[in-house]
Backbone and ligand atoms as CSV (ligand in chain L), in Angstrom:
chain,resi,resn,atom,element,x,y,z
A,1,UNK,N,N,0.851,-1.191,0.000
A,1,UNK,CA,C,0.000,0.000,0.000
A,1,UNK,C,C,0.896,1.254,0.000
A,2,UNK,N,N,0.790,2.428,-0.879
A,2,UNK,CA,C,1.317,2.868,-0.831
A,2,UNK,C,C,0.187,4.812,0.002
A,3,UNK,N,N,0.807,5.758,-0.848
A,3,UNK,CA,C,0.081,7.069,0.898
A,3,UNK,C,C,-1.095,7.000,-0.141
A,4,UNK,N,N,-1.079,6.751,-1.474
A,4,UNK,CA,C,-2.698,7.515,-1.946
A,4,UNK,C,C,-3.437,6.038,-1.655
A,5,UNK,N,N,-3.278,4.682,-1.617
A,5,UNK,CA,C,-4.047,3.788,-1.232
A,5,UNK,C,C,-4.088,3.949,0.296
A,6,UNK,N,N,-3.253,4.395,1.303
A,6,UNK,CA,C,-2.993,4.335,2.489
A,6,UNK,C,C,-4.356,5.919,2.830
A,7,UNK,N,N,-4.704,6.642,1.977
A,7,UNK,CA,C,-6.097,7.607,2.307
A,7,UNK,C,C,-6.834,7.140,2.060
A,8,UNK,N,N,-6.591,6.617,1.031
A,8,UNK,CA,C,-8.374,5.677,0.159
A,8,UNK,C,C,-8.721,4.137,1.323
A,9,UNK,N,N,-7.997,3.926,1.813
A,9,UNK,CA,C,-8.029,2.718,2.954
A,9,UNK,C,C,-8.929,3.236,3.893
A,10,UNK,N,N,-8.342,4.654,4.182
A,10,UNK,CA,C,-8.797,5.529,5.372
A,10,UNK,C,C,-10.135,5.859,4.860
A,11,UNK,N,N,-10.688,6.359,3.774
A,11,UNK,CA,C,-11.412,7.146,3.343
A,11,UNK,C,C,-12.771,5.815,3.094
A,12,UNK,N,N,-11.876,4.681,2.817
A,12,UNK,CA,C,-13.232,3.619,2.774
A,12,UNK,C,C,-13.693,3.138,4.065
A,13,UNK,N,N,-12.825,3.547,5.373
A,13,UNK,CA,C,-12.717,2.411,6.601
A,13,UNK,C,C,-13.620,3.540,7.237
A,14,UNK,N,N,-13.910,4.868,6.787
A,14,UNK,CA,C,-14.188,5.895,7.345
A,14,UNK,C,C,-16.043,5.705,7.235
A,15,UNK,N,N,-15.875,5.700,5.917
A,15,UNK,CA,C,-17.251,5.514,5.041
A,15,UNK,C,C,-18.191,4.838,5.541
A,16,UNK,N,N,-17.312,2.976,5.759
A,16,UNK,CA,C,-17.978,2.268,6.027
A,16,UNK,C,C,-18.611,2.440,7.770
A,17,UNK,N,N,-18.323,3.368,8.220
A,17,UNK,CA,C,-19.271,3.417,9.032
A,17,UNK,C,C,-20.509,4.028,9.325
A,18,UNK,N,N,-20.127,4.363,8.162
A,18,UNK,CA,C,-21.656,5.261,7.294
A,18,UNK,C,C,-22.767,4.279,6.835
A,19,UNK,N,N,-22.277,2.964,6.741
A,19,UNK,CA,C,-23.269,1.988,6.203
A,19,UNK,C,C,-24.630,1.748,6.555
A,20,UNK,N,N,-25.764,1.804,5.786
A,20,UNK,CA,C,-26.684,1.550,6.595
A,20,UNK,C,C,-27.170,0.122,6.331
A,21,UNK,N,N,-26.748,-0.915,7.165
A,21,UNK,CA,C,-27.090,-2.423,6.557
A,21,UNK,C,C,-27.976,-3.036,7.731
A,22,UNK,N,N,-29.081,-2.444,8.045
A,22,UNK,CA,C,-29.654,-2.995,9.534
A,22,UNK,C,C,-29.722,-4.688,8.732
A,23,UNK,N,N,-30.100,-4.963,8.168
A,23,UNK,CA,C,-30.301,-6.284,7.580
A,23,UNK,C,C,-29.467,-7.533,7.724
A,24,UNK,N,N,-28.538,-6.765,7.201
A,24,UNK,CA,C,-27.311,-8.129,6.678
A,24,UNK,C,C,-26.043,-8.148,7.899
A,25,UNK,N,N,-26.215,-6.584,8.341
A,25,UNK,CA,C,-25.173,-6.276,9.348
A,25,UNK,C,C,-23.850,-6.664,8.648
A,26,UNK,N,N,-23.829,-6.086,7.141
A,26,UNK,CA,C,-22.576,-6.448,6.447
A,26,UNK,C,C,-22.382,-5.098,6.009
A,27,UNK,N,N,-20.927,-4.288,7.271
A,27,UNK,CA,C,-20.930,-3.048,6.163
A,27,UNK,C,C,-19.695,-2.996,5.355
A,28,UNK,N,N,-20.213,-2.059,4.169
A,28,UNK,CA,C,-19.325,-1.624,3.554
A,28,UNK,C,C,-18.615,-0.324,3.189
A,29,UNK,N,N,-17.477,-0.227,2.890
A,29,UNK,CA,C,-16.897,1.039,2.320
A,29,UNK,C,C,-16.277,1.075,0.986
A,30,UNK,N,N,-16.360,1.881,0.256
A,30,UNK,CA,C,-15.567,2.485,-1.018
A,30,UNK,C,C,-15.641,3.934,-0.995
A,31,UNK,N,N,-13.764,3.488,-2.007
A,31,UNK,CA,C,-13.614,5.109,-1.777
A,31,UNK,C,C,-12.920,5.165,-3.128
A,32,UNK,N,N,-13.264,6.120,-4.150
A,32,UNK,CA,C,-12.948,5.947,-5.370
A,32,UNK,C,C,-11.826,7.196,-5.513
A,33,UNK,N,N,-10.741,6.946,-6.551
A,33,UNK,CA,C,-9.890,8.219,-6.528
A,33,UNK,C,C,-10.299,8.305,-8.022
A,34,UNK,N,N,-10.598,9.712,-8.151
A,34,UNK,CA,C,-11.121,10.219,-9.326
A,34,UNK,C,C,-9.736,10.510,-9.849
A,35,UNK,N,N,-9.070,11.274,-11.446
A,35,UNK,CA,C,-8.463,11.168,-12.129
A,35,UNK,C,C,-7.754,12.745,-11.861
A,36,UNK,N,N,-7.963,13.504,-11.257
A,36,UNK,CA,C,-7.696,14.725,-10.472
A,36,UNK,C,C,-7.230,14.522,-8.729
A,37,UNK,N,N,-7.399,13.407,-8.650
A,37,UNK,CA,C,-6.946,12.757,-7.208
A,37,UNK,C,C,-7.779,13.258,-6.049
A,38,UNK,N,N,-9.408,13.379,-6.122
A,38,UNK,CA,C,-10.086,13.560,-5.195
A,38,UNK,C,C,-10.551,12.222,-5.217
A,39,UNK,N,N,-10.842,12.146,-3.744
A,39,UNK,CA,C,-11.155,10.443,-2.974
A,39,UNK,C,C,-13.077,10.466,-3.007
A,40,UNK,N,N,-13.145,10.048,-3.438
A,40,UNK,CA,C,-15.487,10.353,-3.271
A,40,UNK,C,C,-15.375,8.701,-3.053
A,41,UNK,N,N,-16.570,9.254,-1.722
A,41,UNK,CA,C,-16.718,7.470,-0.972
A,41,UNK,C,C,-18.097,6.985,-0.969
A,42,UNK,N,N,-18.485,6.099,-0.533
A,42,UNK,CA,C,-20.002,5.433,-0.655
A,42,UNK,C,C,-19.586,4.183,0.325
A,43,UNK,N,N,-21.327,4.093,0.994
A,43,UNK,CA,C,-21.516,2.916,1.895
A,43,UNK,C,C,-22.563,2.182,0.970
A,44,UNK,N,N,-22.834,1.141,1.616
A,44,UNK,CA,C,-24.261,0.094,1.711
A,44,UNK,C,C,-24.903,0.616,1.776
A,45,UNK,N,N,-26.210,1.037,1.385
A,45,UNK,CA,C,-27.537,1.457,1.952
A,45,UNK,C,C,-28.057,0.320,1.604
A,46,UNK,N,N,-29.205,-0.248,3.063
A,46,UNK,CA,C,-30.068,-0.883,1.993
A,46,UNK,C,C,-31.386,-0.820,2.559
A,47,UNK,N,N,-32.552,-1.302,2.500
A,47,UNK,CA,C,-34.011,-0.973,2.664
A,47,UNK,C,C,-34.811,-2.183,2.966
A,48,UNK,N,N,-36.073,-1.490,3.244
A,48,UNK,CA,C,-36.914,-2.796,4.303
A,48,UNK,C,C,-37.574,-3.356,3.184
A,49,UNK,N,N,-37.646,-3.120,1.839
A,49,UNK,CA,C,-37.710,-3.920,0.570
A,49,UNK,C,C,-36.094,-4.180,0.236
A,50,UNK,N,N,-36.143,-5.998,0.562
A,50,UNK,CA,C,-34.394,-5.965,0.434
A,50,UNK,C,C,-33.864,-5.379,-0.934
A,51,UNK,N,N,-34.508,-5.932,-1.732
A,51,UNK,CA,C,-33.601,-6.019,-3.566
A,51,UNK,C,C,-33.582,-4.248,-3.690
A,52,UNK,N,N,-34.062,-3.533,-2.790
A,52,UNK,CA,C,-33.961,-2.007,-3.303
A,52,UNK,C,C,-32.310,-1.433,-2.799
A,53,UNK,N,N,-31.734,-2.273,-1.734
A,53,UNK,CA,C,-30.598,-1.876,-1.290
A,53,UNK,C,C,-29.715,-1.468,-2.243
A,54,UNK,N,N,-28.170,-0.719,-1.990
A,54,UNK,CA,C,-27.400,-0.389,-3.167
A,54,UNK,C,C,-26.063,-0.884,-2.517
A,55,UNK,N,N,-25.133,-1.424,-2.913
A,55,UNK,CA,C,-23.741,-1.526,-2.267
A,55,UNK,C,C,-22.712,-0.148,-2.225
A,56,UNK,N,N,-21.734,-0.654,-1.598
A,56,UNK,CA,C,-21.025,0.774,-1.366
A,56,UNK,C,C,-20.390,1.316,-2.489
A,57,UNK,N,N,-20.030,0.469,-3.445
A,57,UNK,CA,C,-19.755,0.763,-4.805
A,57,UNK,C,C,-20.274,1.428,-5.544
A,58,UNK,N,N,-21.600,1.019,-5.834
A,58,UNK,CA,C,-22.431,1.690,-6.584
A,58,UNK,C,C,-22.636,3.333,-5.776
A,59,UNK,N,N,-22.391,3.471,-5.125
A,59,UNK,CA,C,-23.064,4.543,-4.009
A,59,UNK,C,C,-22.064,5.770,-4.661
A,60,UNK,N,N,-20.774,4.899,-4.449
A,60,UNK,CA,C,-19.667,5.982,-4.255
A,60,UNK,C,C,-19.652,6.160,-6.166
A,61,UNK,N,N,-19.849,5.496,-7.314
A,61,UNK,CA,C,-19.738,6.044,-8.034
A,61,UNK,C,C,-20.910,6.880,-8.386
A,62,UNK,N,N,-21.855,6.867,-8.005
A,62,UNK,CA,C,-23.361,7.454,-8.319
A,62,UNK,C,C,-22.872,8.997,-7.394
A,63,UNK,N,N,-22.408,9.172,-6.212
A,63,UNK,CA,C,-21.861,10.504,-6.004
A,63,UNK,C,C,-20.912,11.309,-6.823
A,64,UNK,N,N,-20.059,10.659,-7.034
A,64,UNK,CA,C,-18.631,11.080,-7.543
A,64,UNK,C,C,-19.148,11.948,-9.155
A,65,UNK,N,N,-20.033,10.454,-9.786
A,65,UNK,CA,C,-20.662,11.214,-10.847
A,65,UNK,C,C,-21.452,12.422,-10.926
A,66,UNK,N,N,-22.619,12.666,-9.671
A,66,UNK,CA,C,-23.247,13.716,-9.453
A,66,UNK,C,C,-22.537,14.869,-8.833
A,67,UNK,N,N,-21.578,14.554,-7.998
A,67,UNK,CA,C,-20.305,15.632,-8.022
A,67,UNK,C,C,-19.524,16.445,-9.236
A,68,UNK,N,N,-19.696,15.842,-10.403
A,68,UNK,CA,C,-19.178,15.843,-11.580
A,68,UNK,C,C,-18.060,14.683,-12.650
A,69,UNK,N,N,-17.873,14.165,-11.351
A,69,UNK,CA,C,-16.758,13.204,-12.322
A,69,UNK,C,C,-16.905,12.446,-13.019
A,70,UNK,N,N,-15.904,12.580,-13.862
A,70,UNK,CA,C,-16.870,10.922,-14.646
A,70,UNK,C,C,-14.903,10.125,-15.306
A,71,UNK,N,N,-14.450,10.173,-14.497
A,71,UNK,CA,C,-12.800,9.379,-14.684
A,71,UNK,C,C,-12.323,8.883,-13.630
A,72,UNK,N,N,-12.122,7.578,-13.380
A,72,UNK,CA,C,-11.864,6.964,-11.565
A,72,UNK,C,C,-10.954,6.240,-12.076
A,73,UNK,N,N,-9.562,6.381,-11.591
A,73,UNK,CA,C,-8.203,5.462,-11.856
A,73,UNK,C,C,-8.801,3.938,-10.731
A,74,UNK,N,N,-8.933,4.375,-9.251
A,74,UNK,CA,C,-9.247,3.225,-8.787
A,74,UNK,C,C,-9.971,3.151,-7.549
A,75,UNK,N,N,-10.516,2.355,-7.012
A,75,UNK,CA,C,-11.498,1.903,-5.958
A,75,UNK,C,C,-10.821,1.193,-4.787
A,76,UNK,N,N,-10.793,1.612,-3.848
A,76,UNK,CA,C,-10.268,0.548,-2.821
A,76,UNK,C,C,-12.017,0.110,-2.258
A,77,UNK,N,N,-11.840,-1.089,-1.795
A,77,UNK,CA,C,-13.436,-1.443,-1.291
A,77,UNK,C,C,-12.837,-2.294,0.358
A,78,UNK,N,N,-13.660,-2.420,1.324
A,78,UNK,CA,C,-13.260,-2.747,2.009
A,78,UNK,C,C,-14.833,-3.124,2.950
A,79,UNK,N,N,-14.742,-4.408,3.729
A,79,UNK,CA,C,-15.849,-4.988,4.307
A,79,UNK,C,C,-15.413,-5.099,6.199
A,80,UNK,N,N,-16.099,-5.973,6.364
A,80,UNK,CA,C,-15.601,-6.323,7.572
A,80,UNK,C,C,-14.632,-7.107,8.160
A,81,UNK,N,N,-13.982,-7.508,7.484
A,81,UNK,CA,C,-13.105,-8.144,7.153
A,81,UNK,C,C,-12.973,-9.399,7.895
A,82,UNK,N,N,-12.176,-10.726,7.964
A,82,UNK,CA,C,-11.095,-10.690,7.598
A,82,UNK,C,C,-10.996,-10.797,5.851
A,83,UNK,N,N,-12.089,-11.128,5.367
A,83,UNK,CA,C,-12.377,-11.409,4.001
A,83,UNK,C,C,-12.436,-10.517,3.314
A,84,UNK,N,N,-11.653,-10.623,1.965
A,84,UNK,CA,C,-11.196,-9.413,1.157
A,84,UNK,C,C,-12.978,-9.623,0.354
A,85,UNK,N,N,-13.188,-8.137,-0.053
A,85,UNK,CA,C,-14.654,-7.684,-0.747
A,85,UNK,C,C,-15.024,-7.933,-2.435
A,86,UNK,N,N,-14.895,-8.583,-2.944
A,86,UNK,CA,C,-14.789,-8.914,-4.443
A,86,UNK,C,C,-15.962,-8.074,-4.829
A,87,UNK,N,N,-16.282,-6.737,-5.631
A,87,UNK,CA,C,-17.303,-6.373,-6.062
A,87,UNK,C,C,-18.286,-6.935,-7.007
A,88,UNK,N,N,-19.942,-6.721,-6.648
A,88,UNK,CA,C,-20.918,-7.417,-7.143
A,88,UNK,C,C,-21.005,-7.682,-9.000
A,89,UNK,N,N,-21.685,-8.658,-9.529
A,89,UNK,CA,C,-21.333,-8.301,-10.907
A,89,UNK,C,C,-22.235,-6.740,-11.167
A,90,UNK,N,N,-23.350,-6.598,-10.202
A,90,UNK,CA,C,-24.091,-5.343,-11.052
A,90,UNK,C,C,-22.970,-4.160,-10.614
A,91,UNK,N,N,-22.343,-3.983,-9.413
A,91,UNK,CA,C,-21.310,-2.907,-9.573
A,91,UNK,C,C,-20.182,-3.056,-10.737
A,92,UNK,N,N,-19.744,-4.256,-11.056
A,92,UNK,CA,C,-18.842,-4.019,-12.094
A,92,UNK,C,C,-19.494,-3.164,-13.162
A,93,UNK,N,N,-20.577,-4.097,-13.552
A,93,UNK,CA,C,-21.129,-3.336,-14.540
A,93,UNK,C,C,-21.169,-1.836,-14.681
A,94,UNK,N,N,-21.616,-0.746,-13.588
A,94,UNK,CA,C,-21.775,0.204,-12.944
A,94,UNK,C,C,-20.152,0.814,-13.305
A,95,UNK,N,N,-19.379,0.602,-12.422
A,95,UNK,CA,C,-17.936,0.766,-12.623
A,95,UNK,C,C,-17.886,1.171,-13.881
A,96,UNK,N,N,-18.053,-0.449,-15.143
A,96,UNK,CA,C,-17.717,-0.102,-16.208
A,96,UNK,C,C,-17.827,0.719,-17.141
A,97,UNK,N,N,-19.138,1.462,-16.878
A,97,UNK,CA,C,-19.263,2.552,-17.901
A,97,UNK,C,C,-18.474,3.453,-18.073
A,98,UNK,N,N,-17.547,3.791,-16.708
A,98,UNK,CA,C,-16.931,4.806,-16.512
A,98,UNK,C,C,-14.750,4.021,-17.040
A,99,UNK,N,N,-15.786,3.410,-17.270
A,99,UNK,CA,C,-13.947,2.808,-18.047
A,99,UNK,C,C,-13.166,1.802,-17.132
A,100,UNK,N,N,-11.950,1.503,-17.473
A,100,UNK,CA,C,-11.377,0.183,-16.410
A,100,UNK,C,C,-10.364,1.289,-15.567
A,101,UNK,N,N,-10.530,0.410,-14.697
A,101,UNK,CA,C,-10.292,1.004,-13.297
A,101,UNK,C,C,-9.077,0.123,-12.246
A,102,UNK,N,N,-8.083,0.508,-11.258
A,102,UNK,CA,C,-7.730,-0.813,-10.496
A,102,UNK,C,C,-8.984,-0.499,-9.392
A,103,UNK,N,N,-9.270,-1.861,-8.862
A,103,UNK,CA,C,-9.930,-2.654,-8.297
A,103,UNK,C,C,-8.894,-3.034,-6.599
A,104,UNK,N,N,-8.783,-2.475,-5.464
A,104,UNK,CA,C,-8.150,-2.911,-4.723
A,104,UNK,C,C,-9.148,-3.163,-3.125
A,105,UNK,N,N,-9.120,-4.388,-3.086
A,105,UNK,CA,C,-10.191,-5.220,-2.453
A,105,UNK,C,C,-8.836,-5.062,-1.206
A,106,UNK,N,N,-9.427,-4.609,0.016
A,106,UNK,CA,C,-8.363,-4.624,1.244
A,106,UNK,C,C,-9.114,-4.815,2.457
A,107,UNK,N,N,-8.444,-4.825,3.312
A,107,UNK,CA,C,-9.241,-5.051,5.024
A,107,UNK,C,C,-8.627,-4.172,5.367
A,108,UNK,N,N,-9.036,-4.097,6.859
A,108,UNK,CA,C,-8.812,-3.117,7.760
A,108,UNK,C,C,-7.514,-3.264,8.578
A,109,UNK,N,N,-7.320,-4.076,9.301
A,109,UNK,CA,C,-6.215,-4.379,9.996
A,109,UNK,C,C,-5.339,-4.452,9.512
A,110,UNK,N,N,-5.251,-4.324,8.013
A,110,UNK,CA,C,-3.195,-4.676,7.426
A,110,UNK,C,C,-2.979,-6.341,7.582
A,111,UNK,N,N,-3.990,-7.274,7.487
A,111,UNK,CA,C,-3.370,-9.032,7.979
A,111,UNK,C,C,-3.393,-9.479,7.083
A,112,UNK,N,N,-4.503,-9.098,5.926
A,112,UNK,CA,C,-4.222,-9.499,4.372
A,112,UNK,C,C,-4.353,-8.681,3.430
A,113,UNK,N,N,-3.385,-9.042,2.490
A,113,UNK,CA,C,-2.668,-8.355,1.255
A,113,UNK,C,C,-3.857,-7.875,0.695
A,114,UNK,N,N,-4.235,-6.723,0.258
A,114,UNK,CA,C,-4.829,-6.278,-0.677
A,114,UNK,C,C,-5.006,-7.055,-2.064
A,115,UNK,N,N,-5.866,-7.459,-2.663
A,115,UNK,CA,C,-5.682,-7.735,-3.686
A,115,UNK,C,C,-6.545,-6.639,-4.876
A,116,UNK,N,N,-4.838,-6.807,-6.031
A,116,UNK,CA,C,-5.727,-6.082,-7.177
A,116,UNK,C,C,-5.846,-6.405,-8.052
A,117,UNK,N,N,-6.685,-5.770,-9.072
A,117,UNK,CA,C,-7.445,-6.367,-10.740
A,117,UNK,C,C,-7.847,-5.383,-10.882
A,118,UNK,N,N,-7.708,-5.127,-12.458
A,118,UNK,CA,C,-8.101,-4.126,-13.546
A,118,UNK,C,C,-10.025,-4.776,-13.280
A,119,UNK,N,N,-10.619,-3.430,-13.550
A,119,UNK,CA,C,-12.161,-3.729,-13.700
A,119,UNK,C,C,-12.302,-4.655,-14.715
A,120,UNK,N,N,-11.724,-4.527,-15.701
A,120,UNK,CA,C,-11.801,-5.045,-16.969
A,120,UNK,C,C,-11.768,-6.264,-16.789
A,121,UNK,N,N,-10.797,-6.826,-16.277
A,121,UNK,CA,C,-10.292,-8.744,-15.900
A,121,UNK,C,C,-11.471,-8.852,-15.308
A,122,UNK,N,N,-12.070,-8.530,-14.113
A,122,UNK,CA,C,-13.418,-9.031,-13.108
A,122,UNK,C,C,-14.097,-9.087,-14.568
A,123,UNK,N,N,-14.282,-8.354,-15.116
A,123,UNK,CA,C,-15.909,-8.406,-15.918
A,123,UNK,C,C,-15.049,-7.852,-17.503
A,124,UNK,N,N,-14.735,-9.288,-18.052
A,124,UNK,CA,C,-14.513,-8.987,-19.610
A,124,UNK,C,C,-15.654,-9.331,-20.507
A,125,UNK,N,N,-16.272,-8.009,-21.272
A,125,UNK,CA,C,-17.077,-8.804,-22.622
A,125,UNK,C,C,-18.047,-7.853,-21.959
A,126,UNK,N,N,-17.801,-6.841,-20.941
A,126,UNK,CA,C,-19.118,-5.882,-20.383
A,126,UNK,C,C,-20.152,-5.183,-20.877
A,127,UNK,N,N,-20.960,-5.294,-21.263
A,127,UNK,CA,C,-22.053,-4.115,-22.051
A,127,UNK,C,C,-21.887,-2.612,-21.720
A,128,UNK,N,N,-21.399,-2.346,-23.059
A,128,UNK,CA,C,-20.753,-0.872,-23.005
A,128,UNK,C,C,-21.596,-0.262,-23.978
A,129,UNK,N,N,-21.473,1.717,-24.201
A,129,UNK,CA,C,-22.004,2.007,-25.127
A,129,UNK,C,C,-22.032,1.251,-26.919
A,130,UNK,N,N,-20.879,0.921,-27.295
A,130,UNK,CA,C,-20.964,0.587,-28.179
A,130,UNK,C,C,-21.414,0.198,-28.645
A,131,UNK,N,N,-22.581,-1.168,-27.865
A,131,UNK,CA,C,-23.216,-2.024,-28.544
A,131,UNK,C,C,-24.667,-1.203,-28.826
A,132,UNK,N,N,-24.874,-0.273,-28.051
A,132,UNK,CA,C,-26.305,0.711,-28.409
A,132,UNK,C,C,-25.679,1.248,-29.869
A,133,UNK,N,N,-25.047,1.765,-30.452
A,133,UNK,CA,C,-24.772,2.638,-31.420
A,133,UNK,C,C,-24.646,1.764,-32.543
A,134,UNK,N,N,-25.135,0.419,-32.665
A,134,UNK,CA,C,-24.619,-0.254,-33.680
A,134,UNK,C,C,-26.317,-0.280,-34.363
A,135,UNK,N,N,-26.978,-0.066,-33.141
A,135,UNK,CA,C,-29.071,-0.555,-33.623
A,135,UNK,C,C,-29.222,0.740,-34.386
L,1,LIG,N1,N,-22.267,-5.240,-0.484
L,1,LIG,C1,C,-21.547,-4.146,-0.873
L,1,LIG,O1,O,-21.824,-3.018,-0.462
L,1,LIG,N2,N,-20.515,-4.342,-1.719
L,1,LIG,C2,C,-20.093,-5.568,-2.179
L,1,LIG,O2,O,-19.150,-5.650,-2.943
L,1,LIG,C3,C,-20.792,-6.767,-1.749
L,1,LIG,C4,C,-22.012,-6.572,-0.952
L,1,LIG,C5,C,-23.374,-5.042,0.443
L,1,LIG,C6,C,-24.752,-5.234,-0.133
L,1,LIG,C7,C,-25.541,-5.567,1.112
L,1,LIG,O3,O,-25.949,-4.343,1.733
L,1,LIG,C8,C,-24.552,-6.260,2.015
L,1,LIG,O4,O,-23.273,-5.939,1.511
L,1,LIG,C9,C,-24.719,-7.771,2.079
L,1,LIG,O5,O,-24.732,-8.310,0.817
């Protein structure tokens, strides 16, 4: 980990206590570094109709975008750990519009290695604009 994953660690570990998961009691954090190097974060929300919930992924890019951004080099995501957070396929999807990204799935305590992946590797063959512009 280096200091800009070592804020985005902070910035997701921060988040996630923002989670609102009365349900699952599974929270989450993300914290996305936009392409100008501002950190925009997102929790779990989720609702007393379960399937309406959103993960922290989706959260933090749905701000970042309404903030204005629309370029994210990378995501740190982070759960409760000890188990590293593999994002959902509908967040990849989500992610992907906004282009490939690193992907750094970490815990809290520093006991296991971060792991990373290009958005792209999680979810190759993604439904992107392109395929609208061809009808
Ligand atoms: N969740 C996330 O926020 N991100 C993930 O990558 C996986 C799952 C949330 C959704 C739900 O609120 C809770 O974790 C349990 O699935």
């Amino acid at each position: 980990m280096n200091e800009v994953d070592d804020a985005l660690l902070e910035a997701a570990l921060k988040a996630r206590l923002k989670a609102y998961a009365p349900y699952s009691n599974f929270y989450v954090g993300a914290a996305l570094l936009t392409e100008d190097g501002t950190i925009v974060t997102g929790a779990n929300v989720e609702n007393a109709s379960y399937p309406l919930g959103c993960c922290a992924e989706r959260t933090a890019v749905f701000a970042a975008v309404a903030q204005g951004y629309r370029k994210f080099t990378r995501i740190v995501i982070v759960g409760p750990g000890p188990q590293l957070i593999s994002p959902c396929g509908a967040c990849r999807q989500v992610l992907a519009e906004f282009g490939d990204l690193e992907v750094v799935m970490a815990e809290a305590q520093g006991r296991v290695v971060p792991r990373r992946m290009r958005l792209f590797e999680l979810l190759p063959l993604h439904f992107g604009q392109d395929a609208l512009h061809g009808v």
